[in-house]
C-alpha positions as CSV (number, residue, x, y, z in Angstrom):
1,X,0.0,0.0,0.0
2,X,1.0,2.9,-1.0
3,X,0.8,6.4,1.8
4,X,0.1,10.0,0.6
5,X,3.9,10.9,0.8
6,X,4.7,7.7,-1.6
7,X,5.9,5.7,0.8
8,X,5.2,2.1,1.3
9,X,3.3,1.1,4.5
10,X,2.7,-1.9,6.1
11,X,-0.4,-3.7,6.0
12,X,-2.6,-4.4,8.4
13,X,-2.3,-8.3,8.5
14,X,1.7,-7.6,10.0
15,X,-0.8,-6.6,13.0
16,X,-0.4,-8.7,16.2
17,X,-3.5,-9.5,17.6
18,X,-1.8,-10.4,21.1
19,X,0.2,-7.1,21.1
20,X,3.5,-6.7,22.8
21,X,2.5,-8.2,26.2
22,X,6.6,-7.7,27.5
23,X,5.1,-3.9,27.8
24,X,2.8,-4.7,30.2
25,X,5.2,-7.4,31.8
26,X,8.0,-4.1,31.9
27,X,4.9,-2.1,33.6
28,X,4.5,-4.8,36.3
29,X,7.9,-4.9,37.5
30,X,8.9,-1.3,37.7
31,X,5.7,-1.3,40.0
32,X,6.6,-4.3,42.0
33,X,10.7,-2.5,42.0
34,X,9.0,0.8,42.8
35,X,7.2,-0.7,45.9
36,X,9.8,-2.7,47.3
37,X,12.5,0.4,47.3
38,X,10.1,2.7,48.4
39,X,9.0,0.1,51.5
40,X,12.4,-1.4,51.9
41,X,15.0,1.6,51.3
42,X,13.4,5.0,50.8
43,X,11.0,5.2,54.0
44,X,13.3,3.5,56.6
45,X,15.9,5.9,55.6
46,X,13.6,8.8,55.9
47,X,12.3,8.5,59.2
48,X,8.9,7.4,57.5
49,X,7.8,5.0,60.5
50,X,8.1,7.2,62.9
51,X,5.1,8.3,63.9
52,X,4.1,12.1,63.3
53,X,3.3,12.0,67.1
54,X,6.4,11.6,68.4
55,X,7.9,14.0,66.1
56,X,5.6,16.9,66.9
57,X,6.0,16.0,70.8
58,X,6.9,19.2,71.5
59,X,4.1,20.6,69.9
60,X,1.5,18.7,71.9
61,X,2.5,19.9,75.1
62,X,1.2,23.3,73.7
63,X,-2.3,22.2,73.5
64,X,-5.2,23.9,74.4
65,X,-6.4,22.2,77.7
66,X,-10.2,22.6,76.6
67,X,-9.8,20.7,73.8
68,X,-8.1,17.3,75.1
69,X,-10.1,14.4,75.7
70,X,-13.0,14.3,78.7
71,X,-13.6,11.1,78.2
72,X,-12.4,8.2,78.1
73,X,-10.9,6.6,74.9
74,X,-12.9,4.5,72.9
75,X,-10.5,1.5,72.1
76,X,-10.5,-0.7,68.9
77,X,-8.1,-3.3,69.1
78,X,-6.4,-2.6,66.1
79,X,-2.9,-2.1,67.7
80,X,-2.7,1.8,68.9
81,X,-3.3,2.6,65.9
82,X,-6.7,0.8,65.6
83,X,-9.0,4.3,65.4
84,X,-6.9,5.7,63.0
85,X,-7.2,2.8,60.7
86,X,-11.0,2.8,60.6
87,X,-10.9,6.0,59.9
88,X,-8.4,4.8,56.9
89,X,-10.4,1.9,55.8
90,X,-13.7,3.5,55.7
91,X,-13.3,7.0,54.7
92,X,-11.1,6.1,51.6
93,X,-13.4,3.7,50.9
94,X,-16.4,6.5,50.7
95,X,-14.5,8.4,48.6
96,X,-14.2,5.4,45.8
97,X,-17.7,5.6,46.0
98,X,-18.6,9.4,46.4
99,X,-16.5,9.8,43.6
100,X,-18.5,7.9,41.4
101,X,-20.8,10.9,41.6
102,X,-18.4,13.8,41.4
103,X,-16.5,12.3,38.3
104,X,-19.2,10.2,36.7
105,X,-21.6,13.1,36.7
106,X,-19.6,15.4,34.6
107,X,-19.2,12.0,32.4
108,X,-22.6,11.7,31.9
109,X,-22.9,15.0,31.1
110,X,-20.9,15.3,28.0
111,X,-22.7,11.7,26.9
112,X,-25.8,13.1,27.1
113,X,-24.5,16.2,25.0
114,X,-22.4,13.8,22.3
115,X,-26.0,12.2,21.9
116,X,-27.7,15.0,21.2
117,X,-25.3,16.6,18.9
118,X,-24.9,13.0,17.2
119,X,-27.7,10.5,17.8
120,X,-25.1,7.7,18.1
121,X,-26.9,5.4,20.3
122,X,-23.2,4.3,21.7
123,X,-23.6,7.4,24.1
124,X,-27.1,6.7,25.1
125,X,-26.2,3.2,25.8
126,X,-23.8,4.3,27.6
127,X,-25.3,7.1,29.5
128,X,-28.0,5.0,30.9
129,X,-25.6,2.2,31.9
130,X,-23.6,5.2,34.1
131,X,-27.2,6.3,35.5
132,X,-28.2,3.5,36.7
133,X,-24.8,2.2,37.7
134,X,-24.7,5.5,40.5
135,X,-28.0,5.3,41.6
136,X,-27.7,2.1,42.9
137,X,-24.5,2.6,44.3
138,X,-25.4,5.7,46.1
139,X,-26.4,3.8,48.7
140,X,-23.3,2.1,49.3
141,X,-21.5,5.9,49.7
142,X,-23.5,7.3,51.7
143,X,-23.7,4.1,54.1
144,X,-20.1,5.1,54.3
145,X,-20.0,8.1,54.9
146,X,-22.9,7.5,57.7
147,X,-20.6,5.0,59.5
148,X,-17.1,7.5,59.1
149,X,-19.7,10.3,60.7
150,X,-20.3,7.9,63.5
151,X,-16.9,6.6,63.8
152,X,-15.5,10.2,64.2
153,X,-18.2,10.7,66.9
154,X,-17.6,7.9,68.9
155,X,-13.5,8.1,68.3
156,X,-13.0,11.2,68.8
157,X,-16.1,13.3,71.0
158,X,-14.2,16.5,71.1
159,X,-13.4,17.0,68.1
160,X,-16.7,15.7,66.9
161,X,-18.6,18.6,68.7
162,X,-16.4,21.5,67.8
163,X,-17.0,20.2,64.1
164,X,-20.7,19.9,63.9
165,X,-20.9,23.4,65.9
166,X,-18.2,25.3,63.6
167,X,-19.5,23.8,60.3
168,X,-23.3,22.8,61.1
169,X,-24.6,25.6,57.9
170,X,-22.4,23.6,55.6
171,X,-22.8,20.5,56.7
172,X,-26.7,21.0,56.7
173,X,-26.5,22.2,53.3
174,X,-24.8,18.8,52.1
175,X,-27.3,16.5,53.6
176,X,-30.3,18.6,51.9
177,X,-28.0,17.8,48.6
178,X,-27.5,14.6,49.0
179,X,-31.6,14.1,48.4
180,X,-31.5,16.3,45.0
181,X,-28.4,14.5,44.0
182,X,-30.5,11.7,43.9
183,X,-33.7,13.3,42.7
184,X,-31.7,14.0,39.6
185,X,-29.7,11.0,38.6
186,X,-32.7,9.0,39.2
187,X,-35.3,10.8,37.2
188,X,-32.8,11.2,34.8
189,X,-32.0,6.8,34.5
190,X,-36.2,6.5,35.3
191,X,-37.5,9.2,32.2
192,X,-34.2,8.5,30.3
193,X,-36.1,7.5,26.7
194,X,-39.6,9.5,28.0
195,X,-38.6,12.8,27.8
196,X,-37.3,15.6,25.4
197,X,-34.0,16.8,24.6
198,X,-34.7,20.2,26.9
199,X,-35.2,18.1,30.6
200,X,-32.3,15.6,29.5
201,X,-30.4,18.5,29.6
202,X,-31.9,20.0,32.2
203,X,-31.0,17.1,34.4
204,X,-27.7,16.2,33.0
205,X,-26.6,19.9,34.2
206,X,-28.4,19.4,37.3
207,X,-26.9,16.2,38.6
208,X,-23.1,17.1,38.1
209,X,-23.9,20.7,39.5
210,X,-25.5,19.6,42.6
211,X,-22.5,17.4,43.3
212,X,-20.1,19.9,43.6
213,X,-21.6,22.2,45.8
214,X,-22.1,19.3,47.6
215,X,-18.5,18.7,47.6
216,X,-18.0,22.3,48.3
217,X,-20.1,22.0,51.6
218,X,-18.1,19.2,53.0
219,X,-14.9,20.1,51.5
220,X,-15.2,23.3,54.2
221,X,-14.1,21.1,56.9
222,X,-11.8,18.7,55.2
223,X,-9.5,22.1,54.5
224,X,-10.4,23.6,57.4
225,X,-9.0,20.6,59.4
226,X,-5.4,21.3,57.8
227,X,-6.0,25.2,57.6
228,X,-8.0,26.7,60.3
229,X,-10.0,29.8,60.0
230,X,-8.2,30.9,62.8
231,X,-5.6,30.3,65.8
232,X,-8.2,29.1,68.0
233,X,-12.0,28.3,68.7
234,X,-13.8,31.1,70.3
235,X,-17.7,30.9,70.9
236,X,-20.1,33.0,72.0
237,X,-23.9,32.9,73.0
238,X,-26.0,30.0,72.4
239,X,-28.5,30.2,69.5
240,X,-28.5,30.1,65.1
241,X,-24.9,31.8,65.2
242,X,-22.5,30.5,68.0
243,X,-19.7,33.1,66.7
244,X,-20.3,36.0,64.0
245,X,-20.5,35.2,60.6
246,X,-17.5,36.9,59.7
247,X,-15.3,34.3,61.6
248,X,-17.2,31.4,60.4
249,X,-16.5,32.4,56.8
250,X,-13.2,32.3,57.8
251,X,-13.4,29.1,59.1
252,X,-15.6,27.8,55.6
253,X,-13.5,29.7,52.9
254,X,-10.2,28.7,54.6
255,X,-7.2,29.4,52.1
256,X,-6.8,25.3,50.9
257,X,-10.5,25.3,50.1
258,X,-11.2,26.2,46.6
259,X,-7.2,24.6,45.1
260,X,-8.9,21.5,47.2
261,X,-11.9,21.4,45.8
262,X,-10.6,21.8,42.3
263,X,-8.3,19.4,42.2
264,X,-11.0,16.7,43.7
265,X,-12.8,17.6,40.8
266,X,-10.3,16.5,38.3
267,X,-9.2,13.6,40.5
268,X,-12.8,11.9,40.1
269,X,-12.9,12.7,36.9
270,X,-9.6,11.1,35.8
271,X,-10.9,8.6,38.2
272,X,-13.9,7.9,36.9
273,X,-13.1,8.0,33.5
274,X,-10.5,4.9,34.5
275,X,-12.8,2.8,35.9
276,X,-14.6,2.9,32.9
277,X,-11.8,1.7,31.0
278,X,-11.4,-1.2,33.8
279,X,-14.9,-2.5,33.8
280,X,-15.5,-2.4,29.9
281,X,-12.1,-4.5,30.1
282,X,-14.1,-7.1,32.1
283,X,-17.3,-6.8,29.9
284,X,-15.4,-7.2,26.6
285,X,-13.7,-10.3,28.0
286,X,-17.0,-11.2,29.5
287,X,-19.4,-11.2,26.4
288,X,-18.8,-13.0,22.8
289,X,-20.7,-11.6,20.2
290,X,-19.4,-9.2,18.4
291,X,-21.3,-5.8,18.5
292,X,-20.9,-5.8,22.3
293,X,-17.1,-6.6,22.2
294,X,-17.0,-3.6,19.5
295,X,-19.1,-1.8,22.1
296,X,-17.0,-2.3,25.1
297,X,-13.8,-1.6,23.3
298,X,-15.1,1.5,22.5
299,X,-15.9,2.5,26.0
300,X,-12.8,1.4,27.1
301,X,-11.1,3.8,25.0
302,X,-13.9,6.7,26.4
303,X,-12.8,6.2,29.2
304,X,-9.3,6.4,28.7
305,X,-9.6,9.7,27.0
306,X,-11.4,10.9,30.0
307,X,-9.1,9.3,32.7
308,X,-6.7,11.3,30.8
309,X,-8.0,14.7,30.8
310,X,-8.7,14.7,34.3
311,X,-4.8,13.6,34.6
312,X,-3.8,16.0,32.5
313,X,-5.2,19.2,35.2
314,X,-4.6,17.4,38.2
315,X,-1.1,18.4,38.4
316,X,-0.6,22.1,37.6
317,X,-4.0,22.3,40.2
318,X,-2.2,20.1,42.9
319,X,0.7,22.4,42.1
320,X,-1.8,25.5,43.2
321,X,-2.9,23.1,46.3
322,X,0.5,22.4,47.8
323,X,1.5,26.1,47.2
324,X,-2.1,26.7,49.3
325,X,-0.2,24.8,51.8
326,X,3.0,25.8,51.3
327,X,1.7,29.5,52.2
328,X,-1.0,29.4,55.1
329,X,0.8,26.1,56.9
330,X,4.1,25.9,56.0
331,X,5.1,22.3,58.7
332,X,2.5,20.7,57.5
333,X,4.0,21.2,54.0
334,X,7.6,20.2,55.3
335,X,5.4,17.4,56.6
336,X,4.7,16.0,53.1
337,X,7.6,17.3,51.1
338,X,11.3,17.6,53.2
339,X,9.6,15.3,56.2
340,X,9.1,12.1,57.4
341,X,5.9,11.7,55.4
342,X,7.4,12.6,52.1
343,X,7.3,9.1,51.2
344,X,3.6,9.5,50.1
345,X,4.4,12.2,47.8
346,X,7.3,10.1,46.1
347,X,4.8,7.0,46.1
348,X,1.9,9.7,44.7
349,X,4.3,10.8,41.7
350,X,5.0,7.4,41.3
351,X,2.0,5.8,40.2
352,X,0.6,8.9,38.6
353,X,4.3,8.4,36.5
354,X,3.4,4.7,35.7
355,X,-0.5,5.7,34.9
356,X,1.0,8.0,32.3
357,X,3.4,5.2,31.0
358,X,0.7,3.1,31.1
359,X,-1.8,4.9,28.8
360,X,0.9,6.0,26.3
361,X,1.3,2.0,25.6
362,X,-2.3,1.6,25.8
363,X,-2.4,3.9,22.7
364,X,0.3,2.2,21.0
365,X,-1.1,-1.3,21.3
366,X,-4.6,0.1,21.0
367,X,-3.8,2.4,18.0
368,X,-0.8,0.1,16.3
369,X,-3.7,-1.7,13.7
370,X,-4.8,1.8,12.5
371,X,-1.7,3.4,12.5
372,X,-0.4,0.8,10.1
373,X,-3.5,0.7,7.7
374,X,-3.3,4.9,7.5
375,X,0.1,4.1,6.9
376,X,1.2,6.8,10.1
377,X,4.9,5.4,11.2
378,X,5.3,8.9,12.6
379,X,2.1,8.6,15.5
380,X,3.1,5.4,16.4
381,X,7.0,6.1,16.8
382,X,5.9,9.7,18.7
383,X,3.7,7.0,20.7
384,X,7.0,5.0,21.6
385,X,8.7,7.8,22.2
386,X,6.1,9.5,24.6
387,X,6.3,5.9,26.6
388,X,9.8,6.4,26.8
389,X,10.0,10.1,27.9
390,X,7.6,9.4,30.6
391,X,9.8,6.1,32.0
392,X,12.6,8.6,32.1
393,X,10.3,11.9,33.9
394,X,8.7,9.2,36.1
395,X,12.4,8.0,37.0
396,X,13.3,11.7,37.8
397,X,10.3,12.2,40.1
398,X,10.6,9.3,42.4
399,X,14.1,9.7,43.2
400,X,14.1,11.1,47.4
401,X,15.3,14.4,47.5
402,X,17.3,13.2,50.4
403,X,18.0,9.9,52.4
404,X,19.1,9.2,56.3
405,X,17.3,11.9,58.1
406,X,13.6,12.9,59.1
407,X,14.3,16.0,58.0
408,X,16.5,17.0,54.6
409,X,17.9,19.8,56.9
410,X,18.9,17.6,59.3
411,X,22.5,17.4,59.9
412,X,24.3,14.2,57.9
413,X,21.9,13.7,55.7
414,X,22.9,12.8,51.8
415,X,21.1,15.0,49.2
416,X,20.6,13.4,46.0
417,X,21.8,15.4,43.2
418,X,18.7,14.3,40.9
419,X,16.4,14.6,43.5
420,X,16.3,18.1,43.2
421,X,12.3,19.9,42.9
422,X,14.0,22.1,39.8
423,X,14.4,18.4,37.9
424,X,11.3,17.5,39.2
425,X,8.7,20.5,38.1
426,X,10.4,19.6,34.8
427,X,9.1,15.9,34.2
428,X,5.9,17.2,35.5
429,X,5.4,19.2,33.3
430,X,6.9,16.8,30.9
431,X,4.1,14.2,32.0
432,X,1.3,16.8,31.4
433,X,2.8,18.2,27.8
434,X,2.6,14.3,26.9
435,X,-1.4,13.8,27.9
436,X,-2.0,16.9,26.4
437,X,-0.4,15.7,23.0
438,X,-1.8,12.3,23.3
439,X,-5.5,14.1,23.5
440,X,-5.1,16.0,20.9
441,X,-3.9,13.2,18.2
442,X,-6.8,10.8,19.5
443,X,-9.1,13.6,19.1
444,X,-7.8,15.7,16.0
445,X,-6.2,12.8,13.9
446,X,-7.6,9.3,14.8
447,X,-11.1,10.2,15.6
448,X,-12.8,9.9,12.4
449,X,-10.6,7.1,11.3
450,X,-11.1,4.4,14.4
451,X,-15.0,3.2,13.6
452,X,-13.7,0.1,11.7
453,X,-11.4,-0.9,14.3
454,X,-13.5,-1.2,17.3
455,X,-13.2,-4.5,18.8
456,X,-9.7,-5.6,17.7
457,X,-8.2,-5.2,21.1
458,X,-4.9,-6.9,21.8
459,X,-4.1,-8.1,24.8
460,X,-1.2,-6.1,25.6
461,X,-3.8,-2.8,25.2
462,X,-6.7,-4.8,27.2
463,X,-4.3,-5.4,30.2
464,X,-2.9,-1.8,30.0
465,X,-6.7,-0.4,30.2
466,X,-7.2,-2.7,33.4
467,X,-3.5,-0.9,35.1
468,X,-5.2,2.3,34.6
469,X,-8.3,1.6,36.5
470,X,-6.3,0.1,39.5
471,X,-3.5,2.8,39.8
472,X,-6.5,6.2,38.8
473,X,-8.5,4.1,41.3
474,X,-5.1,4.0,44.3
475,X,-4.3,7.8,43.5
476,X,-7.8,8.6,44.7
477,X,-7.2,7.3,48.0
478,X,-3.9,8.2,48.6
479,X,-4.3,11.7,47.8
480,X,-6.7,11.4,51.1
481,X,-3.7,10.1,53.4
482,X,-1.3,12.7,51.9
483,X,-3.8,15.1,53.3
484,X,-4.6,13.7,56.3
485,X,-1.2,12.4,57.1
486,X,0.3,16.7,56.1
487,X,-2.0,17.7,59.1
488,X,-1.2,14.3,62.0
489,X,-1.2,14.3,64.8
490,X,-3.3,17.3,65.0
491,X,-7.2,17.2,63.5
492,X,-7.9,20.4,63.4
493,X,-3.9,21.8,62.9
494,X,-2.6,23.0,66.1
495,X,-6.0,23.4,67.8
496,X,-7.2,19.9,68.4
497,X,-5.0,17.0,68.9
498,X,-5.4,13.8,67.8
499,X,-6.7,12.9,71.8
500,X,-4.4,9.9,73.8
501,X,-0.8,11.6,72.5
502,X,2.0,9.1,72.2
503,X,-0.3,6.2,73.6
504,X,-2.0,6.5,70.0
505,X,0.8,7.6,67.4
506,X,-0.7,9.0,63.8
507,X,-0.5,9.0,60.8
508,X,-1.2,4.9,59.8
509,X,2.0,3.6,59.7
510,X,3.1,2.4,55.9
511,X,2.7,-1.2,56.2
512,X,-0.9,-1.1,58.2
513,X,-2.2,1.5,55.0
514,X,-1.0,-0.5,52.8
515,X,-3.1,-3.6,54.1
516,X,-6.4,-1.1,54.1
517,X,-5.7,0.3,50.8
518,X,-5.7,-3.5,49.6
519,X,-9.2,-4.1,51.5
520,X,-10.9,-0.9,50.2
521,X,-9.1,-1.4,46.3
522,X,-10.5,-5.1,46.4
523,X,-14.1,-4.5,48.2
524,X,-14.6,-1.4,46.3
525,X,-13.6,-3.2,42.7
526,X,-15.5,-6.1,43.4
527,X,-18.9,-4.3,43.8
528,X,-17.9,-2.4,41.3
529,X,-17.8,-5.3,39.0
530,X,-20.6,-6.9,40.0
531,X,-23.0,-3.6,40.0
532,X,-21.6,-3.2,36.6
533,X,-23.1,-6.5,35.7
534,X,-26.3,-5.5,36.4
535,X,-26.6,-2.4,35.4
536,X,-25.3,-2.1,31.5
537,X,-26.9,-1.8,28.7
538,X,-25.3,-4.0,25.8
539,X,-26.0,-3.7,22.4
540,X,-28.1,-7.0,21.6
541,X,-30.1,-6.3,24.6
542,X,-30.6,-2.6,25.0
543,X,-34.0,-2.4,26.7
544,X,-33.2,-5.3,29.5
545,X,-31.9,-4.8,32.8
């Protein structure tokens, strides 16, 4: 065959159906080195298990008397850390499932909008699969977040009751969403093929907007717990307003809120756009005829374009996050980026490295059939490269900026020359340039050429779409215990302490978190999976259930 610049292409029969699988095998055990050097080398030699408790002894002693403990401790035998990791387990595991909702709406969204502009049914297939899929599993979120509400209560009283007091307006306004979030994506799934094009989008804008000020409300205390309104909590007389509403602002807009709530947007949104590549990967194996393997192959590749998007912002806004931090409370940031917690940052960059990796061989295993029939040797060798690149910036941004201290100041310490944050913001932005690019050639170039390839997925590309769910999926939750673990051992930062003091060190050490991320990955995926079953709409049988 013969290409538009006269050169001679290959055809597509030189097409390897399996793929290059030693890709995904090369994936595996970077991941598996990763791990065992972080566990083994990295957080040993950076004072990573011990406890942020002990560290900040000092602080403690400084501790408002009013807010300590009146009564006694609620044990869980755990070890001492036993509270901390049910708060680990089950508020993580929330999240998975809240952010169904904060991702998946904005998903929805633009299906019901591609539908409208096209009348592909694909996108209505599809849009009704991802209704239905969150209203059943709204339940299972809010259950919970009920439980992590009643866990904090009985765990930790004090803190509990400042909380509800300082944030009662916001919190108040959440639970009222929580019924119209549900009022709208279940009207939505119910009337799907009853109404008109004007209440499908009326609905679709509804749903995704209710969310995030849903998200808004609650995100007010999740920043406020790292950056406080204020030094201290003063009240005054009983009744609607327990301080004036100047200071509760203060309090609600704290300085991490809105870089917070941002970035959580992008996060479920990578995230959710991930877990749709995972679960059409177990569908496409799961089913045999062919329309719904070219159906599923599709929405793999959906949502790999929109795990990707959402990957592409979440840096440069975590960037605006940590300088949040950075500015308003500057040891929690040494915390998380020259402390002993800086682990979690190195283990963060790390899978988000690999996820990139990991999607630029999807696209050249998923792409490698078209590319050779449109004759483009240039895509799929920028393709190779961009894997390559992103190896080398991921290599750059794991390295420890230091090693045999807590602190990098500490005295004796080795500084790694190539650990520096100069070489670092660099491959970041390296890693972001790269989505970006891969966007834009799926979108600009491949788009209107890809119809005929649907549903010749190679292994190597279906394997690569399952890494992505799992590691978008893991980034989720540990950007939780970066926050969390910036801010031990206080919970609200140098107001309320985590109550018991060294009796009950914080943060989760690394090898108890690692245990609970396994149990929330593994519960969360397998109702995932089985919901999924349930709930999708494949093409042979597009009215059953």
């Amino acid at each position: 065959m013969t290409t538009p610049a006269g050169g001679t292409s290959s055809t597509p029969d030189e097409y390897d159906s399996r793929g290059d699988t030693r890709k995904i095998i090369g994936i595996l055990v970077a991941f598996a080195v990763f791990i065992i050097v972080l566990y083994g080398l990295i957080i040993p030699l950076q004072g990573g298990f011990i406890s942020s408790t002990a560290i900040r002894a000092d602080d403690l002693l400084g501790a408002d008397p009013r807010f300590e403990e009146q009564i006694p401790i609620q044990e869980v035998d755990l070890s001492s850390s036993g509270r901390s990791i049910f708060i680990a387990f089950v508020m993580p595991t929330h999240i998975l499932f809240a952010n169904l909702h904060l991702g998946g709406g904005w998903v929805l969204f633009s299906l019901i909008i591609l539908y409208i502009l096209s009348r592909k049914e694909h996108y209505s297939r599809l849009g009704k699969s991802v209704a239905l899929f969150n209203v059943i599993l709204f339940s299972a979120g809010a259950t919970f977040a009920a439980n992590g509400v009643l866990f904090f209560i009985a765990l930790y009283p004090t803190f509990a009751t400042q909380a509800f007091h300082i944030y009662w307006w916001p919190l108040l306004i959440e639970a009222i969403l929580f019924g119209i979030e549900i009022f709208f994506v279940y009207t939505l799934w119910y009337t799907w093929e009853k109404i008109g094009t004007a209440w499908h989008i009326f609905l679709a804008v509804g749903y995704p907007v209710a969310i995030y000020f849903q998200t808004l409300a609650i995100d007010t205390l999740v920043s406020g717990m790292l950056t406080p309104g204020a030094e201290t909590i003063t009240w005054g007389a009983s009744g609607l307003l327990g301080m004036p509403w100047t200071e509760y602002l203060q309090w609600w807009f704290n300085p991490t809120l809105w870089p917070l709530q941002f970035h959580r947007v992008a996060a479920a949104a990578s995230y959710f756009g991930f877990l749709i590549a995972l679960l059409a990967m177990l569908h496409f194996r799961d089913r045999t005829d062919p329309p719904s393997k070219k159906y599923w192959d599709w929405v793999g590749s959906f949502g790999i374009l929109w795990g990707l998007i959402g990957i592409v912002a979440q840096p440069l806004l975590g960037l605006w996050y940590m300088y949040s931090i950075f500015s308003h409370q500057f040891q929690a940031f040494t915390n998380i980026m020259t402390g002993p917690r800086a682990w979690e940052m190195l283990m963060m960059v790390g899978l988000l490295s690999l996820l990139i990796v990991t999607v630029s061989v999807y696209f050249i295993e998923r792409q490698e059939r078209l590319l050779i029939r449109l004759g483009r040797h240039d895509i799929r060798n920028l393709f190779r490269a961009f894997a390559i690149i992103a190896a080398v910036a991921g290599f750059i941004l794991v390295q420890p900026a230091w090693l045999g201290g807590i602190m990098q100041t500490d005295p004796g310490t080795w500084a790694n020359p190539i650990g520096l944050m100069y070489y670092k913001f660099i491959a970041l932005l390296v890693l972001i340039a790269i989505g970006a690019i891969i966007i834009g050639i799926d979108l600009l170039i491949l788009h209107r050429h890809r119809d005929k390839e649907w549903g010749n997925l190679s292994r190597a590309s279906w394997a690569a779409a399952l890494i992505t769910g799992v590691l978008g999926s893991w980034i989720v939750i540990l950007m939780g215990y970066v926050r969390e673990s910036a801010r031990s051992p206080w919970l609200f930062y140098s107001i309320v302490p985590v109550p018991g003091g060294q009796a009950y060190p914080t943060p989760v050490p690394p090898f108890q978190i690692f245990i609970v991320w396994m149990f929330s990955l593994g519960l969360a995926f397998a109702v995932f999976w089985f919901t999924s079953r349930v709930t999708s709409y494949h093409p042979e049988q597009r009215e059953e259930v």
